[in-house]
C-alpha positions, 0 to 999 in steps of 0.5 A, a space after each residue: 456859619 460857613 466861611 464865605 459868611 464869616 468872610 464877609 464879616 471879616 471884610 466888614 471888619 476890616 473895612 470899619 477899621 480901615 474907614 475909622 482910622 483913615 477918616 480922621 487921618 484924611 480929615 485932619 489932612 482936609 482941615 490942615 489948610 484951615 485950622 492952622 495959620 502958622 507954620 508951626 501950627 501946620 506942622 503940629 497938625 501934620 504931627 498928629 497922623 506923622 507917626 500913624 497915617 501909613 499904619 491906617 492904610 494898612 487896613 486898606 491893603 489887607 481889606 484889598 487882599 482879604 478881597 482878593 484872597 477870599 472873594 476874586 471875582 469882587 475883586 476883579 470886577 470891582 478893580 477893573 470897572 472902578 478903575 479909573 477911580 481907583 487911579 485917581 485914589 491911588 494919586 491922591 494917596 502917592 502925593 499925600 505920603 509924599 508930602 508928609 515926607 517933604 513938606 519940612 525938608 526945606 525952610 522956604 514958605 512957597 515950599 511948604 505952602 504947597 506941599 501943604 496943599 498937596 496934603 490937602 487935595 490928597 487927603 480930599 480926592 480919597 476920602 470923596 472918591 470912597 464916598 463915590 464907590 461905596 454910594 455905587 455899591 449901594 446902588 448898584 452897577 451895570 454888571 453884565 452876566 460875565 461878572 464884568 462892568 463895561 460903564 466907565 467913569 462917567 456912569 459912576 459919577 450919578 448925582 447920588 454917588 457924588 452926594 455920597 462922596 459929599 456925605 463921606 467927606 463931611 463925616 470923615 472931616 468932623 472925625 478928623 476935628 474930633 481928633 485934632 481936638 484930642 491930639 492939640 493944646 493950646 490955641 489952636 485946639 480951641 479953634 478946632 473945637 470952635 469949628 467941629 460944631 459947625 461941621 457938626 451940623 452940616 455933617 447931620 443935614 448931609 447924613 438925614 438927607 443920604 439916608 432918605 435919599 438911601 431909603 428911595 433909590 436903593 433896598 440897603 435899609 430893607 434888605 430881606 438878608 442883613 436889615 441895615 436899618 439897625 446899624 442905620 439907626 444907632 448910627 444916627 444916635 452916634 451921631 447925636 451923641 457926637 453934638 452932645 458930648 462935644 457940647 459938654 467938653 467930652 473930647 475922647 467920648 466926641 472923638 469915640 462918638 464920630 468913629 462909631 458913627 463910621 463904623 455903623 455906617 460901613 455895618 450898615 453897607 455891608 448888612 444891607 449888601 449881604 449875602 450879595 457883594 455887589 448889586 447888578 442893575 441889569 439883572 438881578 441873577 447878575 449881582 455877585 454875592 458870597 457864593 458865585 464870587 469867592 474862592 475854593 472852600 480850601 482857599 477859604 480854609 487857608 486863608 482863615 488859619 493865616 488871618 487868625 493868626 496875623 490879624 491880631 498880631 497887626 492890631 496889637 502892633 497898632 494899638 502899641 504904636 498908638 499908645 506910644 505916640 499918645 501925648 498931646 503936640 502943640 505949636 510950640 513943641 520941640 519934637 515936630 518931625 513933620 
């Protein structure tokens, strides 16, 4: 294996961790206006992702850089076409981070009423806007011989990169009521695991209808390189074993259930990219792959030693911070910081 194959799986990593983490995390965010009537119910859901919600974002700054650093011609084409969407991520994001800090700093109801909001449509506009960009991904854009996409926004938005977004949005909101139902006691746990039922069902509609759709318009599944049909498959098993074991009154397997089933959907994006990092629909000889776009075999070098030591040393942390804001919260709960 070279180090632009090994690269590419890096990045796949980085990119399964940073959408299971982030899934339930704008999930919960999504969910916040809906499964919590009282004001101390809301801030006990916002102290489920309080402690974490910066730490998973961090796996999206380190997959951004791992691209930058290892392949820069994805980076920049990727960046500067997708550029208006990203700011409007970016945004979303911003408004979020803020409202965590600021939605208790003051008793008034109006106040955290919308900040609340502010919560939710930042956690809304992300989670469908990566549904968008992955979608396009898949499909493929307008890439130029220069490496460049001249199409704008509007192009983006086709009816099945915005199904895409719709199919992200319900999975990641299906993860986020899994993990509620782990994080919560009482009430309004059971409110939540009432309600993950019905997302349940509508996320296995969306997802059947993406992947036909998927088979029809893109090769992802029949990729000649990485077959993504595999990871498509057992994602779908995930997916089911999700219903059963939220039957059964299994939260963790539920909640570990609804994670894989993003993290086998990413595998199965980037299988059915490989070797090709992102897909030209003018000119197939015009798509970036792991070769015309990465960096110097040096380059590679470098960055490999620097990432096998500090890639591990940031799970561990995380993995630490996790386990020690571990305990359930409920309304009534006297450490609510959030």
């Amino acid at each position: 294996m070279d180090l632009n194959t090994l690269w590419f799986i890096l990045l796949t990593v980085l990119f399964s961790g940073f959408f299971f983490l982030e899934g339930f995390d704008y999930g919960v965010g999504i969910l916040l206006p809906f499964v919590a009537k009282t004001d101390r119910e809301r801030r006990a859901v916002i102290n489920t992702i309080g402690p974490v919600w910066d730490g998973n974002e961090v796996w999206m700054i380190t997959a951004g850089g791992a691209m930058f650093a290892a392949f820069p011609h994805m980076y920049a084409t990727l960046f500067s076409g997708f550029y208006v969407a990203l700011v409007f991520m970016l945004a979303g994001l911003i408004i979020r981070g803020v409202a965590f800090e600021f939605r208790s700093k003051r008793d008034n109801p109006k106040w955290r009423e919308t900040w609340d909001w502010a919560v939710y449509y930042g956690s809304l506009i992300p989670a469908f806007l990566w549904g968008v960009t992955v979608a396009n991904l898949m499909q493929g854009v307008a890439i130029e011989a220069d490496f460049n996409y001249y199409g704008g926004l509007i192009p983006l938005l086709n009816p099945y990169a915005m199904f895409g977004g719709v199919v992200f949005l319900s999975l990641f909101i299906t993860h986020g009521a899994s993990f509620l139902a782990i994080k919560l006691k009482g009430e309004i746990q059971e409110r939540v695991k009432a309600l993950s039922g019905k997302l349940w069902i509508a996320a296995v509609i969306l997802t059947v209808a993406f992947l036909a759709w998927t088979y029809l318009a893109t090769d992802i599944l029949n990729n000649p390189g990485w077959d993504g049909l595999i990871p498509a498959i057992l994602a779908a098993v995930a997916l089911l074993a999700y219903g059963l074991f939220l039957r059964m009154g299994r939260e963790g397997l539920t909640f570990l259930s609804g994670g894989l089933v993003i993290v086998l959907a990413t595998v199965m994006v980037f299988s059915g990219l490989f070797p090709r990092l992102m897909i030209s629909t003018l000119d197939p000889a015009n798509s970036l792959t792991i070769y015309n776009a990465s960096s110097s075999p040096y380059t590679l070098k470098i960055i490999t030693i620097v990432a096998a030591i500090f890639v591990p040393i940031v799970v561990a942390y995380q993995g630490w911070t996790y386990w020690i804001f571990r305990k359930r919260l409920s309304p009534d709960s006297s450490d609510l910081h959030y």
